[in-house]
N, C-alpha and C positions, 0 to 999 in steps of 0.2 A: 122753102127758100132754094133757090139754084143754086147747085154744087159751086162754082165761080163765087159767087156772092159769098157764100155760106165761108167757103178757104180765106177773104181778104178781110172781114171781122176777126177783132182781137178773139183769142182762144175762149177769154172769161165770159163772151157774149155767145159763144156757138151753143146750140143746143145739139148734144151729140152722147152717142151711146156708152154703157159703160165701158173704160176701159180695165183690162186684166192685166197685168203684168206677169211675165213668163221669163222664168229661169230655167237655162238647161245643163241638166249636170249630169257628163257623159266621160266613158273614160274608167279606164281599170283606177281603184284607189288607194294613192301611198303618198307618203308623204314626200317632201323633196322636186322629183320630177328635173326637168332642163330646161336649156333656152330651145332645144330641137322638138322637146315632148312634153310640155306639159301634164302633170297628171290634176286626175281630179283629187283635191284635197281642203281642208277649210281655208288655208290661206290662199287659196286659186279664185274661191268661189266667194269669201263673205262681203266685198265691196258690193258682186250683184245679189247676195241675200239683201242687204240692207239699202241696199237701191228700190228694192221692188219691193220690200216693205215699207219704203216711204211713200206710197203713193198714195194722198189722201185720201179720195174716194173712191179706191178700188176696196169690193168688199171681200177679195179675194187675192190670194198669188198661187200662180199655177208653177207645178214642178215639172220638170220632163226630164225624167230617169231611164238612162240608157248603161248600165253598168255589170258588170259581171260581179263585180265586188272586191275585194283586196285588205287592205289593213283596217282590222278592227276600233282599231284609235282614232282615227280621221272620220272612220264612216259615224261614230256614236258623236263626234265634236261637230259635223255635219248635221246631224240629228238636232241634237242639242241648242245648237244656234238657230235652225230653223223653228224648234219650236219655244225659244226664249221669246222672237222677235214677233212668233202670233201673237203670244200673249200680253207683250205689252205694245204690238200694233192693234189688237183686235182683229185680225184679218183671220180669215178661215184660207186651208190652206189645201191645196188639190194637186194631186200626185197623179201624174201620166205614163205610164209604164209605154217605152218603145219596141224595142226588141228584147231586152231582158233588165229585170229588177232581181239578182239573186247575190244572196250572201250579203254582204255587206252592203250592195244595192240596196237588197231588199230593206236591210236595215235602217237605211234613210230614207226611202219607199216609206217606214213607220209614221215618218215625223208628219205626213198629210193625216186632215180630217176626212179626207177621200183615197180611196186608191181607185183609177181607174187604168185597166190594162187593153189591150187589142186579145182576140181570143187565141192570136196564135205567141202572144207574148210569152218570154218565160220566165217565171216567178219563184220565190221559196231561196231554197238552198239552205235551210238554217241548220249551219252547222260551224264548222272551225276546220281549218286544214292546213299544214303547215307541208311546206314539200324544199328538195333542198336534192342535192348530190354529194357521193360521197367518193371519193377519193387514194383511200388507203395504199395501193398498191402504186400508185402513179408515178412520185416520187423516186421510188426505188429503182423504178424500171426505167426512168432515164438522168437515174443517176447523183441525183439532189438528196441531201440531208436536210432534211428542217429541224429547225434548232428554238423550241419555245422555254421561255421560261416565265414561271409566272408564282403571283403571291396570292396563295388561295386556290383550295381543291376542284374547285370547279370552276376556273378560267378559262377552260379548254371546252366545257360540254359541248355534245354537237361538232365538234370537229371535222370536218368533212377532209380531213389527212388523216383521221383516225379509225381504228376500226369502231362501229357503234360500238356502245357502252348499254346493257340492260337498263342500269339504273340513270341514265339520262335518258335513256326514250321513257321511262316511266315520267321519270318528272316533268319533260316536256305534254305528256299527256295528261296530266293533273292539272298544266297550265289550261290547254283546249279544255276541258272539263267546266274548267271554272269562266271560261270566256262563252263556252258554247252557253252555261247558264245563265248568264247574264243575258244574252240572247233571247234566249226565250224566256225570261222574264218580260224583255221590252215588248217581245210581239206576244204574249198575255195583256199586258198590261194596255199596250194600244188598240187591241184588236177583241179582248174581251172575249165575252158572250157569241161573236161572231164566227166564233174557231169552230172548225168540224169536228165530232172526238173521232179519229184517227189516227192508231198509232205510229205510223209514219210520217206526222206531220212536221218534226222535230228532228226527222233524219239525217237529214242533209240533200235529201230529195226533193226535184224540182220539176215544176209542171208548167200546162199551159196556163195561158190566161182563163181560157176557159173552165180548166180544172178548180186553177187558182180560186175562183169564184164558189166554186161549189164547195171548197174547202176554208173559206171565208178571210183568204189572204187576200182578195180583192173585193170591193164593193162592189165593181158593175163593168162593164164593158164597152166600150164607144173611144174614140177621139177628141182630140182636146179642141177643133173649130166645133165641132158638133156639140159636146159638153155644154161650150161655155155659150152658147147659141141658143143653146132651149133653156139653162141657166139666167142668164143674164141677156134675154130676146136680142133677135136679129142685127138688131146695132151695134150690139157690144162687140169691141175691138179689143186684140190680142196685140200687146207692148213686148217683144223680145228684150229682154236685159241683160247686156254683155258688155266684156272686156273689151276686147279686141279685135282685131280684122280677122274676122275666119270667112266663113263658108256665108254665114249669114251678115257678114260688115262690120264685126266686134272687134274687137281688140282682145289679143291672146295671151293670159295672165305671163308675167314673167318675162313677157320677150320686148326689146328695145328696139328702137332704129337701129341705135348704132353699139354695137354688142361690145367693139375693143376688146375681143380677146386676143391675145399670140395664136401664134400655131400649136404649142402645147398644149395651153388653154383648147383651140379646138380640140383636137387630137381626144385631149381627155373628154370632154365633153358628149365626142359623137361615139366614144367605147361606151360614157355611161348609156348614152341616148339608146344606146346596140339594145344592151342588156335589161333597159327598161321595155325597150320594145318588144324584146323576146318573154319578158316575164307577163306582160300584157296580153301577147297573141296566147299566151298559155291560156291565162283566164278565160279569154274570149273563148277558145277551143273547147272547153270544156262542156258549154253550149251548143256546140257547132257552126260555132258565130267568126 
């Protein structure tokens, strides 16, 4: 049938290749984010999970993960929601690593029945890391008394006006313990029989795509037209599913025409915007990304 002919028939009459539905979930993760920045978080992203798992006849949703990783609690709700909605869409679910799937990337990297990455991707991270500045002397030296009070001995832990405390870096690290284990339960328990026994796998150490493979955090290697191409033959079309007006014509979770804020309102807004961006570029740095 000629292209022409083929576009002016209602949709239900075309005979046309499968299509895929594709979400891209890119972005350091934490909860909150702004109208200037965005982060990737479940309430950013679940309108296009659940968009792109409604699509009838698709026998797949493809993921495209570009993340250095971030808050533990977002990244497993992420997780979690994507694989609620496999199972009771039936859809099989394919994960595309960009330039990096690590840490809590990685962690929602789990939730495909595929991981596939580029060979120079970077992968892993599975670990826990909390970072933070501290402060003690600052106050003093220009002059400022802080004045806390509080009900209950440990209101303060962590104080970044105070000097550490032994027994609060301990207990903060008793928390990562029990986070980092939960970790590597999920990537046991997704990835199986497929692990390398490598005692570094668990480190916190992160590799290429390539490595990734061979240590069985990845399935395979290729691109997502390529994939879904010898997957679902030459026909088969790739559906982007987004918000907002970005780069690719979506719409960008959170943000309005018309914003109405004051000038305070801004003001505050673009200090937070600052301070998300700098905790972000840290992430990304840590890749060399």
């Amino acid at each position: 049938m000629p292209p022409l002919l083929k576009r002016l028939l209602p949709k239900r009459f075309r005979k046309e290749g499968t299509t895929i539905p594709v979400v891209r979930l890119h972005g350091a993760i934490m909860s909150g984010g702004s109208q200037f920045k965005p982060a990737l978080n479940l309430a950013n992203v679940a309108s296009q999970l659940e968009k792109a798992f409604s699509y009838k006849n698709a026998p797949a949703v493809a993921l495209m993960i570009n993340s250095p990783g971030g808050s533990p609690v977002q990244s497993r709700m992420i997780y979690d929601r994507i694989r609620a909605l496999a199972a009771e869409k039936d859809k099989r679910v394919l994960v595309f690593v960009e330039d990096v799937a690590a840490s809590g990337g990685y962690m929602i990297a789990l939730a495909g029945d595929e991981i596939i990455a580029d060979a120079t991707s970077i992968v892993g991270s599975i670990g826990v890391v909390s970072g933070g500045f501290g402060f003690p002397e600052l106050l003093r030296k220009i002059g400022v008394e802080r004045r806390v009070y509080t009900s209950g001995d440990n209101k303060v832990i962590l104080d970044p006006f105070q000097p550490e405390k032994e027994g609060d870096i301990e207990y903060l690290k008793s928390l990562q313990v029990e986070i980092h284990r939960i970790f590597i339960d999920m990537v046991k328990s997704r990835r199986a029989a497929k692990l390398a026994d490598d005692p570094t796998l668990f480190s916190g150490l992160f590799w290429t795509g390539q490595r990734g493979l061979e240590l069985g955090l990845v399935d395979g290697l290729g691109n997502l037209r390529q994939v879904v191409k010898e997957r679902y033959g030459k026909d088969a079309r790739l559906e982007l599913v987004g918000g907002a007006k970005t780069l690719f014509g979506k719409r960008i979770p959170g943000v309005s025409a018309s914003m109405g804020l004051s000038a305070d309102h801004m003001v505050a807004a673009a200090a937070s915007g600052l301070a998300e961006t700098l905790e972000e570029k840290a992430l990304w740095g840590r890749y060399g990304l």
